[in-house]
DOVO-28150 format. One record per residue (C-alpha): x, y, z; residue in three letters. Coordinates in steps of 0.5 Angstrom, whole numbers, plus 500, padded with zeros to 3 digits. Each point is the difference from the previous one (the first is absolute). Example, Ala and Ser with C-alpha at 12.3 -4.5 7.8 and 13.67 -1.06 7.14 Angstrom:
# residues 2
525491516ala/502507498ser/
This chain:
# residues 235
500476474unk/506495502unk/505503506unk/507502497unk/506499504unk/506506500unk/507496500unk/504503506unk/495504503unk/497497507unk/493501501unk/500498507unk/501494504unk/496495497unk/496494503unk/505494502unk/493495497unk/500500492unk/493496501unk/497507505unk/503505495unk/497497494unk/493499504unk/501508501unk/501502493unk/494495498unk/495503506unk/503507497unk/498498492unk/494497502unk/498506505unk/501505495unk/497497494unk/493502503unk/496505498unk/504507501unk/495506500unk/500508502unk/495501506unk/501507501unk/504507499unk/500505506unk/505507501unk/496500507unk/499496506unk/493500501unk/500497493unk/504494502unk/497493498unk/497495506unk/506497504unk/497492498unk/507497497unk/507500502unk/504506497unk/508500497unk/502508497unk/504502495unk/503506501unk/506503496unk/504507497unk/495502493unk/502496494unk/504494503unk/495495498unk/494498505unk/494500495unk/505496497unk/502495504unk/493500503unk/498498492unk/505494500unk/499497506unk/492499498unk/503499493unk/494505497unk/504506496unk/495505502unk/498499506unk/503505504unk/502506495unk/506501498unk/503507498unk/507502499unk/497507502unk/502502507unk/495501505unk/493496496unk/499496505unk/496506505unk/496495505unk/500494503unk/497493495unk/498495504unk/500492496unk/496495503unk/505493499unk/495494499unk/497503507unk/505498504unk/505505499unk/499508498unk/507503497unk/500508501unk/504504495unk/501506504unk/502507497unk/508501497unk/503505504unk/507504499unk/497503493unk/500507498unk/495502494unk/494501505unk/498507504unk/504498507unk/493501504unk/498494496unk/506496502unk/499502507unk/493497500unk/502494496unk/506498505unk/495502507unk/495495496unk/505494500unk/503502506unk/493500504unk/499493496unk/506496502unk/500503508unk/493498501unk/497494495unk/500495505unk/499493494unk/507503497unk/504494501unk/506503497unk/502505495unk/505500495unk/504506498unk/503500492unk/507502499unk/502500493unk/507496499unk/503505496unk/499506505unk/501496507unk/497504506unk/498507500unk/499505506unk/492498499unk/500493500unk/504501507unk/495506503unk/494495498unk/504493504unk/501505506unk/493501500unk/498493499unk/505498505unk/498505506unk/493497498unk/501494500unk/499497494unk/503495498unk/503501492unk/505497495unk/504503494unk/499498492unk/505501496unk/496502493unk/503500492unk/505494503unk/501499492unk/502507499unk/507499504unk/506495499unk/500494506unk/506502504unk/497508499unk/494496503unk/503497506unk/503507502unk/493503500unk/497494505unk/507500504unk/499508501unk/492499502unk/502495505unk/505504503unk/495506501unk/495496503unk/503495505unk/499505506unk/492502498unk/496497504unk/493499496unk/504498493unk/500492498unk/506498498unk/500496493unk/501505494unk/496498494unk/503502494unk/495500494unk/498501493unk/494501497unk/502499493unk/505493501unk/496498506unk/506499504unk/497500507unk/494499500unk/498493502unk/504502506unk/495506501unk/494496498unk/502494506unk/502506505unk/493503499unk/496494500unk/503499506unk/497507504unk/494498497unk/500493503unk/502503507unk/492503502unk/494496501unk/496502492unk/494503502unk/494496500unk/496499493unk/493503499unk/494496498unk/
């Protein structure tokens, strides 16, 4: 899926060399062009996949695109299930990308539509997931464009920031509002979260249906997946 750019709408400081950003566009096409395949689905920690792969996690209010983006960034339409049913996504799916990265869909939060005793479990097994998964290297909080930050989006920052876990914002359904609408939204985020301790400070505006931003996303996590030594190949 070719990467779409949105006139007037920074989406961070870019590189000052065309010749290393278009390698990183390419090592990110060429990464994500492997074998994608679910590895596991766990509503416990115990359950939890073995710690083999460098991970990055998907996090996100219910409904505002993480299946979706997790789709298009591997260019499979049914990878990660979609729904546009609050809620769906009630466990923690782990993806293993070409045995050198595990992308984490985590369970959406900020929904109504399930007993609170059930909310609260899901929230604690996120939580408890992203304090103390030592292989995250960054976890990707999704804020849908048309909406901006909620008080959610905000509790979990602060808690990722009190335990040091370094995150950045996407902007998800970027096709959905008009460009300068775009840019407020970016210019805002900026804003909230200049002074957070844990948060990077590149926004990425994205969209599953146009491809705007995901070739940026693909160099960006290719990068986090280069970052570790890969573990050692079996006989």
């Amino acid at each position: 899926m070719a990467d779409h750019e949105t006139p007037g709408v920074s989406l961070g400081a870019p590189l000052t060399d065309p010749a290393e950003e278009a390698a990183r566009i390419e090592a990110g096409r060429l990464l994500f062009a492997k074998e994608c395949r679910f590895v596991a689905g766990t509503a416990t920690l115990d359950r939890l996949p073995p710690v083999e792969l460098p991970e990055v996690a998907f996090s996100g209010r219910s409904n505002v695109g993480k299946s979706s983006l997790i789709n298009a960034l591997t260019g499979r339409n049914s990878l990660a299930r979609a729904s546009n049913t609050p809620g769906r996504t009630q466990q923690i799916n782990f993806f293993d990308l070409g045995r050198r990265l595990m992308l984490v869909d985590l369970p959406g939060y900020g929904f109504a539509q399930a007993p609170k005793s059930h909310v609260a479990e899901w929230n604690a097994l996120v939580n408890a997931y992203l304090k103390g998964r030592a292989v995250l290297r960054r976890t990707y909080v999704l804020v849908d464009s048309r909406h901006g930050l909620k008080d959610n989006d905000l509790e979990i920052m602060t808690m990722l920031d009190k335990a040091a876990v370094i995150y950045q914002v996407i902007l998800t359904k970027a096709d959905k509002i008009k460009a300068s609408a775009l840019q407020t939204v970016c210019d805002e985020v900026a804003a909230a979260i200049i002074r957070r301790p844990a948060a990077h400070p590149e926004i990425i505006p994205t969209s599953a249906e146009s491809g705007l931003g995901i070739a940026a996303l693909r160099a960006t996590l290719t990068t986090l997946a280069l970052s570790v030594p890969q573990p050692e190949t079996k006989p």
